[in-house]
C-alpha positions as CSV (number, residue, x, y, z in Angstrom):
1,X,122.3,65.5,79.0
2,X,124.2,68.4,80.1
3,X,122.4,71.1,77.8
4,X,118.8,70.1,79.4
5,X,119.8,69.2,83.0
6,X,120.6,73.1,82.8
7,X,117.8,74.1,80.5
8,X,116.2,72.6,83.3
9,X,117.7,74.1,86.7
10,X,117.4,77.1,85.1
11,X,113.4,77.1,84.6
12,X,113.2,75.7,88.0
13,X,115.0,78.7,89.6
14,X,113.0,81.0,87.3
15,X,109.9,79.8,89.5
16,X,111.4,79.4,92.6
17,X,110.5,82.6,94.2
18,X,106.6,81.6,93.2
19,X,106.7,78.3,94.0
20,X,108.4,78.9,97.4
21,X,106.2,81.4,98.7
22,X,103.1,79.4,97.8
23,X,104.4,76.4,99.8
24,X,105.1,78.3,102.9
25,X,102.2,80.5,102.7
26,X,100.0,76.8,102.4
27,X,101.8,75.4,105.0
28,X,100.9,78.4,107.1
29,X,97.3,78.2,106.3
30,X,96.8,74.9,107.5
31,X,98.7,75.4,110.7
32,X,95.7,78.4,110.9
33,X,93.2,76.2,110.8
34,X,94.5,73.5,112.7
35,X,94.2,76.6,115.1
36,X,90.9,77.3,114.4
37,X,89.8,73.7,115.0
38,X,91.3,73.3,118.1
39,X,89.4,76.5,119.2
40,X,85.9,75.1,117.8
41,X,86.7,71.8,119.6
42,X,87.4,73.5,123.1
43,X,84.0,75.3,122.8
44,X,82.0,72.7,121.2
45,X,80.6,74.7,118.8
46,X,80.8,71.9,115.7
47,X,77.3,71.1,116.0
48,X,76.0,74.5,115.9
49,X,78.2,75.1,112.8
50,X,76.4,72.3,111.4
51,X,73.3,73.8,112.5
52,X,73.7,76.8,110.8
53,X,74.4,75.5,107.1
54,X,71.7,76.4,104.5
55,X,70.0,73.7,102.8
56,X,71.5,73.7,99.7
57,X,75.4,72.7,101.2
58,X,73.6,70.2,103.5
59,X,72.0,68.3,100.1
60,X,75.3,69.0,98.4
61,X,77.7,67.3,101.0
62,X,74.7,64.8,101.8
63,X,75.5,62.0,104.9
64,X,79.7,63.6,104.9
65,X,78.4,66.8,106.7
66,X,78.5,65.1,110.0
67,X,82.3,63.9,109.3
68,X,83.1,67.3,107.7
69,X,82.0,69.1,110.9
70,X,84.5,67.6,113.2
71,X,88.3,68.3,114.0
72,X,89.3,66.3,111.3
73,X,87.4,67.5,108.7
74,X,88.6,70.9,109.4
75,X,91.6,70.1,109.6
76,X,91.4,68.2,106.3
77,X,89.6,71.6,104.7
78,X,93.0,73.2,103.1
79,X,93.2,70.3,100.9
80,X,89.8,71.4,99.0
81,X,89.1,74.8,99.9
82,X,88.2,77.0,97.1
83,X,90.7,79.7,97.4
84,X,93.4,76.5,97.6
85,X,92.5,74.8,94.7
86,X,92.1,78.6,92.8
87,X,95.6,78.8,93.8
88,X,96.9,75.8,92.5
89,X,95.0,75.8,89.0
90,X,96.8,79.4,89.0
91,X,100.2,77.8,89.6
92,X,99.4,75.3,86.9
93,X,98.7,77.3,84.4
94,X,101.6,79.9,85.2
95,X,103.9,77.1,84.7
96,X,102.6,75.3,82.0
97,X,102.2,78.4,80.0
98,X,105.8,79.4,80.2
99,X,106.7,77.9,76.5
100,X,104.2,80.2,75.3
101,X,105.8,83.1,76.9
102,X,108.8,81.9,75.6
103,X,107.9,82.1,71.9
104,X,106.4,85.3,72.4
105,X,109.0,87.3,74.2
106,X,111.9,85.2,71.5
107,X,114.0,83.4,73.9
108,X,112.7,80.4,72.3
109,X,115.2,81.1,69.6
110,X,117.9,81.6,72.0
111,X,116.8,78.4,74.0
112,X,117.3,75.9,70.5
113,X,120.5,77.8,69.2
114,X,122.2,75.6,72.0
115,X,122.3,72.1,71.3
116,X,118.8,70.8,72.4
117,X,116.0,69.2,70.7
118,X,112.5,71.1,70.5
119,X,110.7,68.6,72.6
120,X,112.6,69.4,75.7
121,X,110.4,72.5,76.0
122,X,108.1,70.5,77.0
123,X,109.3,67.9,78.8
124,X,111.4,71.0,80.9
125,X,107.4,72.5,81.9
126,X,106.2,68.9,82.7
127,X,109.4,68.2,85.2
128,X,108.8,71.9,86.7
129,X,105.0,71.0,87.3
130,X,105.8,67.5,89.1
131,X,108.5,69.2,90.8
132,X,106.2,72.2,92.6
133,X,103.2,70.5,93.2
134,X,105.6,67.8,95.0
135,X,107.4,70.7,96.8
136,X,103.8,73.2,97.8
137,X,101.8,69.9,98.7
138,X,104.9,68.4,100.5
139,X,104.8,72.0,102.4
140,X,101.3,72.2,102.7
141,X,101.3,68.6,104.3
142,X,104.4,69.4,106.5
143,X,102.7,71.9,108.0
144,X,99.6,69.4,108.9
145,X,101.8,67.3,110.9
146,X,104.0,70.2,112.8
147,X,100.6,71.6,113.8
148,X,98.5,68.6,114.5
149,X,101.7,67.6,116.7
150,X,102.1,70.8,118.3
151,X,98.8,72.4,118.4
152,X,95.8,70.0,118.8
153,X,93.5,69.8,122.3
154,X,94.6,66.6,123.7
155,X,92.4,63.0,122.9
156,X,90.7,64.4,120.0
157,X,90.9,62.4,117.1
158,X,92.9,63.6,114.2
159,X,93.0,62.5,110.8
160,X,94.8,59.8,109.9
161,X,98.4,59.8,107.5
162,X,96.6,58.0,105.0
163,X,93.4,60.5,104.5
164,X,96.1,63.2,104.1
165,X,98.5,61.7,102.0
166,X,95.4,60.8,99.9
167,X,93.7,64.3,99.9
168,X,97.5,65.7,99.3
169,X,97.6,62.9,96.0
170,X,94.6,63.2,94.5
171,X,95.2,67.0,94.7
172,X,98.1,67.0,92.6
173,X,96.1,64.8,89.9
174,X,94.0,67.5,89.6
175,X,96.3,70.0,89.2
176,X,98.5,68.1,87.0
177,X,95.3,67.3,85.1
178,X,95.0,71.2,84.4
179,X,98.7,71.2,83.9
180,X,98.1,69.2,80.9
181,X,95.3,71.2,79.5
182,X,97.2,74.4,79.9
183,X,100.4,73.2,78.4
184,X,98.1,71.8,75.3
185,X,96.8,75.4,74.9
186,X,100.2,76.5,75.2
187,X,102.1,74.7,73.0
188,X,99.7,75.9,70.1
189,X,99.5,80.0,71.1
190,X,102.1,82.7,70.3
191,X,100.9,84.7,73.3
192,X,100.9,83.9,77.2
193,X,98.3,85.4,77.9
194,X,96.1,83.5,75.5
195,X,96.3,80.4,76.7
196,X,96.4,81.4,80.2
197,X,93.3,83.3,79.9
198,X,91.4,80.5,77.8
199,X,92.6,77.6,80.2
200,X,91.7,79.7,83.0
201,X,88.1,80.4,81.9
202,X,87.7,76.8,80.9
203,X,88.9,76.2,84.8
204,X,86.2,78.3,86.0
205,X,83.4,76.8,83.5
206,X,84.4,73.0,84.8
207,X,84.3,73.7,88.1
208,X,80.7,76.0,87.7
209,X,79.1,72.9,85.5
210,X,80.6,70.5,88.5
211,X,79.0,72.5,91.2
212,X,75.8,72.8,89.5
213,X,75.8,68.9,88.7
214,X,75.9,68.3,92.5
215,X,73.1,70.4,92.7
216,X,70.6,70.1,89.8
217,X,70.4,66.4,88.3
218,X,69.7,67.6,84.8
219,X,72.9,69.0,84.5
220,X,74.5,65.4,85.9
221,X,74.6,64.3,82.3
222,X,77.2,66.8,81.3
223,X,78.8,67.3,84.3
224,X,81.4,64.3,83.8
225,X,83.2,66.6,81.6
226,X,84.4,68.7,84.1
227,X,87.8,67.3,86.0
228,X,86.7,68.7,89.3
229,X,84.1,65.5,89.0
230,X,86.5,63.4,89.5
231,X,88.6,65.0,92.8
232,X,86.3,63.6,95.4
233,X,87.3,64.8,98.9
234,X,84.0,64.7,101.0
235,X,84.1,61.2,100.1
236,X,88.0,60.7,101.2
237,X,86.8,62.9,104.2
238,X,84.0,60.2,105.3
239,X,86.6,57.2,105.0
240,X,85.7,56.1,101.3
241,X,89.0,54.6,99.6
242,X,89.9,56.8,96.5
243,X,87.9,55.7,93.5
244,X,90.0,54.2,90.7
245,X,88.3,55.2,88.2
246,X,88.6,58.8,89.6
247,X,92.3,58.4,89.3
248,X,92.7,57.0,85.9
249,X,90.3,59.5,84.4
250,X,92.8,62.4,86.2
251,X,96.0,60.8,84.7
252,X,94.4,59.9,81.3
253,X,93.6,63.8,81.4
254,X,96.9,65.2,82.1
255,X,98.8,62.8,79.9
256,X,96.0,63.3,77.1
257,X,97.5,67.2,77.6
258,X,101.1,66.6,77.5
259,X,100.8,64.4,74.2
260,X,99.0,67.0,72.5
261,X,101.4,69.6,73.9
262,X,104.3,67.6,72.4
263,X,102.5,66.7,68.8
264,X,101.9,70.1,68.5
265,X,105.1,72.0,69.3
266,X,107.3,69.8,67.7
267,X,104.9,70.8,64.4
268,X,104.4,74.8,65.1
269,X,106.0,77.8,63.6
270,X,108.1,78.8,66.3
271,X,109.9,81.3,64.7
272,X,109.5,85.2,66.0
């Protein structure tokens, strides 16, 4: 176990710099808007927020919009805001596209010239994917609870260790779910940025057929197909226990993705 203990160390620190800088700049953000809530709280300005939304996010977010515009739905904003989730798709695929990169660039060959089997190419991207979504969320979350500690207007209600820990899980599901998909892709391209381009084009299709599903009932019969369907937050937000089925389909997804990933690499042409 020597040989991929180090195989694996060594990817890890090759993402370390990424991975790091991710979890304190998320852990940042949400002590930002654990700033900004406690600002909109002071002045009372939650209802006219509410107020001002157009119709289209009101139908869209239906009866959670009243729970949403609150301190604790603010606060409980990182963990589903666009540019977070963009963030973390990108980190997935970055990651899971390494073994790709890897056969392009050759080090593949140098990798399995040392005594290791081929499938530990895999399992090395799928340990470095558990491992920095468990570090970035555990940041991201960290920072919640300094800043809700240090920072929030005192005998507002804040949201609860539970909501968070749930938002924080059912966010790395998600990602992991894209993990899988990206490491699929990967396993089966010569070039990095092949697979990263197709899975993220694929990311932005799902999550465009998703939004327009919540918003156009035709489109609700294909919108299941999309894994954005299934992360769920306004509903976590409003107090609703995470769906089951929501977090089997997620799972079912990413481990759907890292058998295909190892079927096909252990079949491929590797050679450069």
């Amino acid at each position: 176990m020597k040989a991929p203990a180090l195989f694996i160390a060594h990817s890890l620190k090759r993402s370390r710099a990424l991975v790091l800088s991710m979890g304190i700049l998320l852990s940042v953000f949400q002590v930002l808007l654990i700033l900004v809530a406690g600002s909109i709280q002071r002045s009372g300005g939650f209802s006219q927020i509410a107020a001002m939304l157009p119709p289209f996010v009101r139908e869209m977010m239906g009866p959670s919009i009243a729970t949403f515009m609150s301190y604790a739905g603010i606060v409980s904003l990182g963990y589903f805001h666009l540019s977070v989730m963009g963030s973390l798709v990108g980190l997935s695929i970055a990651i899971a596209t390494v073994p790709a990169s890897e056969v392009e660039t050759g080090f593949i060959d140098l990798i399995l010239s040392r005594p290791l089997r081929r499938h530990w190419i895999i399992t090395r991207t799928i340990v470095v994917l558990l491992v920095s979504f468990t570090f970035v969320l555990g940041c991201m979350t960290l920072g919640t609870w300094i800043g809700l500690s240090t920072l929030s207007p005192a005998g507002v209600v804040r949201p609860s260790v539970r909501l968070i820990g749930m938002l924080a899980g059912n966010l790395v599901l998600l990602m992991l779910a894209w993990g899988g998909v990206a490491l699929a892709i990967a396993a089966g391209s010569r070039r990095r940025s092949v697979a990263g381009g197709i899975t993220g084009v694929m990311a932005l299709a799902m999550f465009l057929l998703d939004y327009i599903g919540r918003l156009w009932k035709p489109a609700q019969s294909v919108a299941w197909l999309s894994p954005f369907r299934y992360y769920s937050p306004f509903d976590l937000v409003m107090g609703t226990p995470l769906p089951g089925k929501n977090v089997l389909i997620l799972s079912a997804i990413a481990l759907a993705g890292f058998a295909a990933a190892y079927v096909m690499f252990s079949r491929r042409d590797i050679s450069h």
